[in-house]
N, C-alpha and C positions, 0 to 999 in steps of 0.2 A: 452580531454573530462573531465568534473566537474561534480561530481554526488550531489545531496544532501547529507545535515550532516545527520547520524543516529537522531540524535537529536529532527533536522526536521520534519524527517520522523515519530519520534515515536510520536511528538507531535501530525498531524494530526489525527497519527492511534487513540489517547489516542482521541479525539475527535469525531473521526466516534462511538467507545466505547459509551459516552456520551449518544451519539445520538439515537442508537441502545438501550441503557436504557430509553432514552426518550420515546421511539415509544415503550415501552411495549415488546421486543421481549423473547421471554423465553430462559432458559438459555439453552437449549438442541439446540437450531437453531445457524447456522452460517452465517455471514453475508463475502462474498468475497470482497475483497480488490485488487486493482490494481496500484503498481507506475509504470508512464508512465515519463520517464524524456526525455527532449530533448535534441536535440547536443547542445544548445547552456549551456546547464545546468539548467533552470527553469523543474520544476516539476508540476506532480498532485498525487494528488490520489485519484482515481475513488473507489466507495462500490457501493455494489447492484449487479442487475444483468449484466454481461459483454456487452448484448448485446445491451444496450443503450451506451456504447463505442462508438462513431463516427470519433473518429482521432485515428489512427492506427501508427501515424507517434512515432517515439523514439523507445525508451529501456523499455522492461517492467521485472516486475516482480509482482507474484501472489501470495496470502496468505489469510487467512479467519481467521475473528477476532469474538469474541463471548460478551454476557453480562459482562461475567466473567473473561475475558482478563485484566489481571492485569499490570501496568506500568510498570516493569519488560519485562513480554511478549513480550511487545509495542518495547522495546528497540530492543527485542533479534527478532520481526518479522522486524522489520526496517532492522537489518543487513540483514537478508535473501535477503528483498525484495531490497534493493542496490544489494549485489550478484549478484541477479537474472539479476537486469537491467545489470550491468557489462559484464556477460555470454551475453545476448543478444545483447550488442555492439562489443564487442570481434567474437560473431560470426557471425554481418554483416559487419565483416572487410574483 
């Protein structure tokens, strides 16, 4: 199993960040975050609301990012949310 680089990861999150500034959101709301990685090791990562999720298949892990989520952050949610995927492959073994 090949999980994404933290790197990766932080870069998308630093991106959904962006985005969530674009769209005006204040800085009190949280926007959730989802990485879903596959067996074969390709990733995504879904924001918004979970329930527009439609592929369930992989490894996930969850975290919520804000206006104010700083590149640092980005770095230090990426680990988590590898982690998470990690725990979630580990325990459909």
């Amino acid at each position: 199993m090949r999980m994404p680089s933290a790197k990766d990861v932080a870069a998308d999150l630093k991106d959904v960040v962006l985005q969530i500034n674009r769209d005006g959101m204040s800085a009190d709301d949280y926007c959730d975050v989802r990485l879903q990685v596959n067996a074969d090791g390709g990733h995504q990562l879904h924001s918004g609301d979970e329930q527009y999720d439609t592929d369930h298949t992989g490894f996930w892990g969850s975290s919520v990012v804000s206006v104010n989520t700083t590149p640092r952050e980005c770095r230090n949610i990426a680990r988590q949310l590898i982690n998470e995927a990690w725990d979630s492959y580990y325990s459909s073994r």
